[in-house]
Phi, psi and omega in degrees: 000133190284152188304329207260335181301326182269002168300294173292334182284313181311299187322281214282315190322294165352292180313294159293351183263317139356288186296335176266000180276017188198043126237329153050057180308149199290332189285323183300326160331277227289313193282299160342289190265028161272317177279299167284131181254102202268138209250155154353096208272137179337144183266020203247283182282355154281334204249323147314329189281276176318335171292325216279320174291000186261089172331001183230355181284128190284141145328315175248036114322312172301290203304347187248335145300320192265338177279004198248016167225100185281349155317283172338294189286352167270312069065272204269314169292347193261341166281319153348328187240004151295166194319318201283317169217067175326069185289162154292331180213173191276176192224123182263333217227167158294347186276330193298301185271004171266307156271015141300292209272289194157160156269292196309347172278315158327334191264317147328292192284349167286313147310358136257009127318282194314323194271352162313326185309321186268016158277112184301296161230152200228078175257181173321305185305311193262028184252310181303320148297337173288326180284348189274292189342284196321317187306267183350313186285321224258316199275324181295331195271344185273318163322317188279321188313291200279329167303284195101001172263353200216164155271159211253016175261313180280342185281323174317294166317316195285347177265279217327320201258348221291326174228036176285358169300329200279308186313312196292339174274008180251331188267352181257282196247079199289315173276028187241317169313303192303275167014280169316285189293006162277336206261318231288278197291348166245355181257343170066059156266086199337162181275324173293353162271324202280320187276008356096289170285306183321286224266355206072001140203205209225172182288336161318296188256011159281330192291330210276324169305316147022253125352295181290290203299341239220334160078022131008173157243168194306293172007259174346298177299317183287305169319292146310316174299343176282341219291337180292319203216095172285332189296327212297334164306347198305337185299343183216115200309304199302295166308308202306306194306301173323288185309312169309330162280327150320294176295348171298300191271007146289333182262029150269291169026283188282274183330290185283333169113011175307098203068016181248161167316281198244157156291164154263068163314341173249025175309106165281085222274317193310337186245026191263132179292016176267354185290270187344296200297305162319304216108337181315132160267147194249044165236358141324315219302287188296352175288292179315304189302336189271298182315297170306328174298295198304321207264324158316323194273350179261327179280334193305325194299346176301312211258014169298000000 
């Protein structure tokens, strides 16, 4: 494909992504949810979900929810006694490990325990996707940390989730998904052009439905249906920053190679508008990118 075609493709892709982002027509709906079997949220982490939101829920409710997956609960003690919440003595027990970590951190780590669950199968295509999920949350929550502007519980998810439009469109339609990553990796095209021609819209606005159906906050939805284009957000800062952080850790992502074949190394991170929107000086940069790796390659192993 010639430079100025693909030029052109980007545009109207921009363009129809404009438009649903402040229209979201009922056909684009309609056509998602003719293609895709938008899947359930883990029944573990719906019933966790419903506590953190409830101002009366006990330790042992989680604990009497979260003991009932024995995976789950292990899982959740062996992140207890890590480097990440480092005690004087060891946490034996879930209750323990619960008021150790937080109810809004316990709600993070159970959605990403838990989401391995909407994946149909787990071959190279769904290993990659998951370490990029894992990277992102991880870079995002580390970014939201060191700013201090957004929250860094909701920017983890918003990395976690960021491209799960992609797991449901590999899981619905995997070889028209294989497609995308042929033309993504051999024509060196975005995943929102290739999917855009295959299927006629993008993981973007499947991921953003998601969200909804899964009953998330708008925040959260929005922030993701944004994540490419964080300006568009400008009428509300907070969001805007938040959809910045997101898209910031995907292109820590990207750079290190993190779900990917290779790094991109030559990624100019430094010129990316989410710097701007953040604030970020970007001689910041390699310290946060040294952090996220390390942290990545320590945390994934929780979550096998």
């Amino acid at each position: 494909m010639r430079k100025a075609d693909l030029v052109d493709s980007e545009f109207r892709i921009l363009n129809s992504a404009f438009k649903r982002r402040f229209f979201m027509p009922d056909d684009i709906e309609q056509i998602i949810m003719k293609t895709c079997d938008l899947p359930a949220m883990p029944a573990v982490a719906d019933k966790v979900m419903r506590l953190v939101a409830d101002p009366n829920t006990t330790t042992e409710q989680f604990q009497k929810v979260i003991s009932a997956d024995q995976a789950l609960a292990a899982r959740i003690l062996k992140i207890a006694n890590s480097v990440f919440y480092a005690s004087v003595r060891k946490i034996n027990t879930i209750s323990d490990a619960i008021v150790m970590i937080g109810f809004n951190t316990l709600r993070s780590i159970v959605l990403t325990a838990s989401s391995r669950d909407i994946y149909k199968r787990f071959g190279l295509t769904e290993k990659m996707l998951w370490e990029h999920s894992m990277g992102a949350a991880i870079s995002a929550g580390i970014i939201a940390k060191e700013l201090r502007i957004v929250n860094h519980e909701e920017a983890y998810l918003g990395g976690l989730l960021h491209d799960v439009g992609k797991v449901v469109l590999n899981n619905s339609e995997p070889q028209k998904f294989s497609k995308v990553m042929e033309r993504v990796y051999n024509e060196h095209i975005s995943f929102r052009m290739a999917e855009q021609e295959v299927f006629g819209f993008s993981h973007v606005d499947v991921g953003a439905m998601v969200i909804r159906k899964w009953k998330l906050s708008e925040t959260l939805e929005m922030a993701i249906r944004n994540q490419y284009n964080p300006t568009w957000l400008s009428s509300d800062p907070n969001l805007m920053k938040l959809a910045a952080v997101v898209n910031l850790a995907n292109q820590f992502c990207l750079k290190l190679g993190i779900g990917h074949r290779e790094p991109v190394a030559g990624l100019p991170l430094e010129k990316e508008e989410a710097l701007v929107i953040l604030k970020m000086d970007a001689d910041r940069l390699p310290e946060l990118l040294e952090r996220a790796l390390k942290a990545f390659e320590e945390e994934k192993s929780y979550f096998q």
